[in-house]
N, C-alpha and C positions, 0 to 999 in steps of 0.2 A: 768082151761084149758090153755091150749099154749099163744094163741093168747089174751086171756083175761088180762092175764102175763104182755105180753109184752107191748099191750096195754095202760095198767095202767102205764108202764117203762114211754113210747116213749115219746119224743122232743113234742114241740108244736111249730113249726114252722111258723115265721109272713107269714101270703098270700102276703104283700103290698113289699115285701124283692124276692130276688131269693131263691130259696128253690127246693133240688133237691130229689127225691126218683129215688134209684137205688133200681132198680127188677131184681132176680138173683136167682135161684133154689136153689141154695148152699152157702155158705162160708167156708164151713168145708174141710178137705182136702181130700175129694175125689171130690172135685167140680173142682179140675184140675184149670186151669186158671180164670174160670170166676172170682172165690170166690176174688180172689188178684185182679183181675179189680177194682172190686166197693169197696174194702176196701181200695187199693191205693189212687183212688180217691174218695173216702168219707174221710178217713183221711187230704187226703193234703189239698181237698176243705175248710174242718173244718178250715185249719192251716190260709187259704186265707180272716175267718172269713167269711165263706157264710155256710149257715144251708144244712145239706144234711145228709141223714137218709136212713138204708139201709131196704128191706124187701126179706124176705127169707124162705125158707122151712125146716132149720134144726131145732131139738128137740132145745127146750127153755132152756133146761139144758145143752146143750153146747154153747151158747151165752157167758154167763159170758166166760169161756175160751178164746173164741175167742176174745172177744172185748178186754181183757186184751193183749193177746198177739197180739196184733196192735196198742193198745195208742189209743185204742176206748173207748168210755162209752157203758155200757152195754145200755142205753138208746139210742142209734143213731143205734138198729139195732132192728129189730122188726119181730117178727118168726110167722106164722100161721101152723095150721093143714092143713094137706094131706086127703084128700078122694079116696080112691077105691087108683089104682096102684100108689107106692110111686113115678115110672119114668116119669109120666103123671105130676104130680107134680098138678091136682087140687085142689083147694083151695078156698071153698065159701067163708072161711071169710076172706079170700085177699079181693077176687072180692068185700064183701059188703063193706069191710072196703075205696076199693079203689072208692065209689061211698059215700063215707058219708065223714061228715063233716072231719076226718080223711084226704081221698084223697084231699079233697077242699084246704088243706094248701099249696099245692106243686103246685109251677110254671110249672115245666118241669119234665118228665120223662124220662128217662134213663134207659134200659132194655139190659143185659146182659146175651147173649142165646138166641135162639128161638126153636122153636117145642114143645117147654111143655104149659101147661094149665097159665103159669105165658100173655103166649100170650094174653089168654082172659082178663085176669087184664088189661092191660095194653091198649085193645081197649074198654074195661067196662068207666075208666079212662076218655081217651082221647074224647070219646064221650059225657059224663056228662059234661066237663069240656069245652070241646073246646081248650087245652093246648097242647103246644108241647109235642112230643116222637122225642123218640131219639133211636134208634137201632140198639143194638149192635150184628150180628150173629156169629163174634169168629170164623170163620172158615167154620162155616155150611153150608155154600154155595157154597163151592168150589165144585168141580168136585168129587171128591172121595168122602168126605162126603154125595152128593147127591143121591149116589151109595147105600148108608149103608139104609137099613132098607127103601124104598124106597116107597114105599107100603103106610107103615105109614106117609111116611113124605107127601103122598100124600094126607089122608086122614083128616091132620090136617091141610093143605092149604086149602083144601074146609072149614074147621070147623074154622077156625079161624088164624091163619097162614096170608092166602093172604093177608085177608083183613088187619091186623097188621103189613106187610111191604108195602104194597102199600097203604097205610095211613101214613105210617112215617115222621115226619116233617125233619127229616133227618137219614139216613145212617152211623151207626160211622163203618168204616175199618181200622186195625190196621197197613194197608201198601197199599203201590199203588195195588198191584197185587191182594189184596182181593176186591179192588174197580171195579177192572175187572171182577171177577169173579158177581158181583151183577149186572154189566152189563148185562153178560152172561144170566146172570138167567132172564134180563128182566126187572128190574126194574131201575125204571128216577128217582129217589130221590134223591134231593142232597147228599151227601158224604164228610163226615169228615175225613180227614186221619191224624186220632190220633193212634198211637204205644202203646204199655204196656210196662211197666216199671218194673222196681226194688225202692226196697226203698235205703233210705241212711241208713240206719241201714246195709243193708246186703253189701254196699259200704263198711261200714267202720270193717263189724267184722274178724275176723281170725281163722280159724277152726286148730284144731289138727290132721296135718297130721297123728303125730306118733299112735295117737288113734287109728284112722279107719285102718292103717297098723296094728296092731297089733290085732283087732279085725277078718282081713283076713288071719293072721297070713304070711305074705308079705315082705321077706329079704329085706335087704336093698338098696342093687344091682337092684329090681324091678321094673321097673317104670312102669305106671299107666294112661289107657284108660279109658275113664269113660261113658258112658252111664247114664243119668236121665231122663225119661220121663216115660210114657204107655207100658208097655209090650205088643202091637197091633200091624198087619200086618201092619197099617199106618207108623208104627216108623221107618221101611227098615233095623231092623234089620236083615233079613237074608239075604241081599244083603251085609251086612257088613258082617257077617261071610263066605257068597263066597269068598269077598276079602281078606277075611283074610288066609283062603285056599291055596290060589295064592302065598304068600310069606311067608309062613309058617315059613320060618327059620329066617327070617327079623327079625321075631315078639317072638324070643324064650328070650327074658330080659322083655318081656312087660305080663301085666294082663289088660285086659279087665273085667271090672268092670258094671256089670246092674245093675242099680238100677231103681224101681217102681213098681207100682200097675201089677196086670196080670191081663188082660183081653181075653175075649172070648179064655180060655185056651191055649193063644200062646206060655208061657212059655214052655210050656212041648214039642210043635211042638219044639221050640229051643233049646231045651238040646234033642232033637233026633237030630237034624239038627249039632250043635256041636258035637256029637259022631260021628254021618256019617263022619264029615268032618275032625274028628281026633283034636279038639281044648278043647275038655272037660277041658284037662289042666292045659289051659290059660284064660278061662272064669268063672266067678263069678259071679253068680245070687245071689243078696244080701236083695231083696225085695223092699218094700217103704220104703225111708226114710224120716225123718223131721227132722227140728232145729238145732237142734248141729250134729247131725248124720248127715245132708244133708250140711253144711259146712264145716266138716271133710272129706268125701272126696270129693268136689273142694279144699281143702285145700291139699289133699293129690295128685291131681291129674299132670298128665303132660300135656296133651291134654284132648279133649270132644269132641264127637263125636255124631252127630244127624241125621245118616242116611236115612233120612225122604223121603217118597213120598208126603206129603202136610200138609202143614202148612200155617197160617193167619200172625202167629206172631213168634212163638218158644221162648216161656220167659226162657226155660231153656237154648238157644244160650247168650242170657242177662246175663243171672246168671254166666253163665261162665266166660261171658267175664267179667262182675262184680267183680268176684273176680281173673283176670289178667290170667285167664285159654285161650291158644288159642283155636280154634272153630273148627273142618271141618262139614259142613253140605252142602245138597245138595241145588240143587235150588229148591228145591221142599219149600223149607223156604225161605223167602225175607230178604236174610242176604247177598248181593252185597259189603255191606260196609265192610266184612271182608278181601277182596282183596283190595278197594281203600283206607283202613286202615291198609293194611297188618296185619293184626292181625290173620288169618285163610284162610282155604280154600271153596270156592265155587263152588261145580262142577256139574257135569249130576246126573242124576238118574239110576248111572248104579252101577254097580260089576265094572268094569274096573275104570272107575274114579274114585270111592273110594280106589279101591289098589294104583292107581299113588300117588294121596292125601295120602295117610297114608306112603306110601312109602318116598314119599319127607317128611313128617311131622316126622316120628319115626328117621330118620337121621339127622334131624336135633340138632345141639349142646343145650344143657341144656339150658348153657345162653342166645343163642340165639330164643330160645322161653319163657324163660320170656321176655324179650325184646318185644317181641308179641304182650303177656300178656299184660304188661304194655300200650302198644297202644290201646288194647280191653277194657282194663279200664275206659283207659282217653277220649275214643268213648261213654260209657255207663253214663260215669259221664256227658259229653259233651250235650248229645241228650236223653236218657231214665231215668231220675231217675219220678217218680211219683210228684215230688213236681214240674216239669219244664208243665209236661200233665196236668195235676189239671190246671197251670195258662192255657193253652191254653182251656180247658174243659169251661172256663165262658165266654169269647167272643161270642165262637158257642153258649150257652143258652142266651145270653144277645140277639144275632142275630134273634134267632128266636122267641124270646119275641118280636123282631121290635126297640131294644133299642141299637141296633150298626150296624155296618156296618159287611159285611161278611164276616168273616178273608180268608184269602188267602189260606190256609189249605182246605176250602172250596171247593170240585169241583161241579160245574153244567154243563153240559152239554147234 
């Protein structure tokens, strides 16, 4: 069995040490950001020389993969079975594992997500033990998020949910504004505000522009909009294509490039939405991509564009700038620092301020957006890589162990 697997793998981590278990549905890539939360910081932790072990829901045979491709041991991640619906994400032998001697090793918990059955682990846990949590909701808290499926999300705060955020020994927010929004919702828990990060790996590599051009089959002359994230009404892309509507002729050198997963069938709402609006064109729906394919075009890119209605974090704003790409994203994303960085644009959540944005942005001279670039870089290298979050990640656990003082990062209120 799965779990029996990995069990036999997994770390044996000292109790008398700090020792961290991050809980997380996914790592695999459709787990969208959580998955790179806790493998950033389980990796950098490891680098910091502190024991930290991830546990998760995907198939046991895509482990080795993963842990390799992050400089993990297949031992520091540890996989259980699913019972009844895979998106519920139950899992009794989480829950027994995280109640036996197994859980007893780990100081603190760290939970990446909420709404799924991983909730119950994690106050199964903190009850046997008496030990810090730490919770991380990624977004799910916001206003539009609390919109989606609603019903549900109601019936898993009676079941388990409430009581595992209003139990939290602390709150992690990946920006001020997501710490707002947990106001909003209600709850007094202290508040971490730690950001997500990039690795130095994706700091330092260099994708083949001419590749991904060539694969769009894309002249030379073309220069290149890019899109990565969800194909979801959340992303705003069809408020980017009104804008784009508006200045039609502006945009007749450029390709608008999407790339990612489709969900709840939005894709096909957009390429009706592109034929209405006459940009069939100029738009390229390219699917998901990974690796070398998802560095090839930022490599290939001129701008990036994330015309979001709500975001926690936006790791693909990161990635961009990561790789000296400039930004426009709305304020629907906590990305302020691209104006007092000059590195990109910040604007409303409309159709009109995205055409102004793209407008000043496609006029602009070549060099003078890597120039940008370059600022957005040395912003990401500055403040997000995962090895700077990792050091601040062990104060907040040392504090709530009672073994430090509460870093500054801290909010109580």
């Amino acid at each position: 069995m799965d779990e029996q697997l990995s069990s036999t793998n997994s770390r044996d981590p000292r109790s008398d040490q700090l020792s961290v278990l991050h809980l997380t549905p996914s790592i695999g890539r459709k787990s969208g950001g959580l998955g790179s939360v806790a493998i950033g910081l389980t990796r950098e932790q490891h680098k910091l020389k502190y024991q930290a072990t991830i546990w998760c829901l995907d198939p046991f045979a895509s482990v080795s993969k993963i842990a390799s491709e992050n400089d993990l041991d297949e031992r520091d991640i540890s996989t259980f079975r699913v019972v009844g619906p895979s998106q519920i994400g139950f899992s009794p032998a989480m829950e027994q594992a995280a109640i036996s001697r197994r859980g007893e090793l780990y100081t603190v918990l760290h939970q990446h997500g909420i709404w799924t059955a991983n909730s119950r682990v994690t106050n199964r846990w903190r009850k046997t033990f008496g030990r810090p949590t730490v919770i991380a909701p990624h977004g799910t808290l916001e206003e539009y998020a609390l919109k989606r499926s609603a019903w549900k999300k109601k019936l898993a705060t009676l079941a388990y949910e409430g009581e595992n955020l209003c139990q939290a020994s602390c709150l992690h927010a990946t920006s001020v504004s997501e710490a707002q929004s947990f106001r909003r919702y209600g709850l007094g828990n202290p508040i971490a505000i730690i950001p997500d990060g990039i690795s130095e790996t994706w700091l330092n590599s260099v994708g083949d522009a001419n590749r991904l051009r060539s694969r769009l089959a894309l002249t030379p002359d073309r220069r290149l909009l890019l899109f990565i994230s969800r194909i979801h009404p959340k992303k705003g892309l069809p408020l980017l294509f009104e804008a784009m509507s508006l200045i039609r002729q502006d945009l007749n050198d450029w390709c608008v490039v999407i790339a990612g997963p489709d969900e709840v069938g939005h894709r096909r709402e957009l390429e009706s939405l592109a034929q209405r609006l006459y940009l069939e064109d100029m738009v390229k729906f390219i699917g998901p991509i990974f690796g070398d394919d998802k560095r090839d075009a930022f490599a290939a890119a001129d701008l990036f564009i994330l015309p979001t209605r709500s975001e926690n974090f936006a790791i693909a704003v990161a990635e961009a700038l990561g790789a000296g790409i400039p930004v426009i994203t709305t304020r629907g994303a906590p990305w302020e620092e691209l104006q007092t960085y000059d590195c990109g644009w910040w604007v409303d959540i409309s159709v009109g301020a995205i055409k102004n944005a793209l407008l000043e942005a496609i006029h602009r001279p070549p060099a003078e957006l890597k120039e940008m670039g370059k600022r957005g870089k040395a912003l990401v290298m500055d403040k997000y890589t995962w090895a700077q979050l990792a050091q601040k990640s062990i104060p907040l656990y040392d504090w709530l162990l009672g073994r430090a003082e509460r870093p500054d990062f801290v909010v109580i209120d």
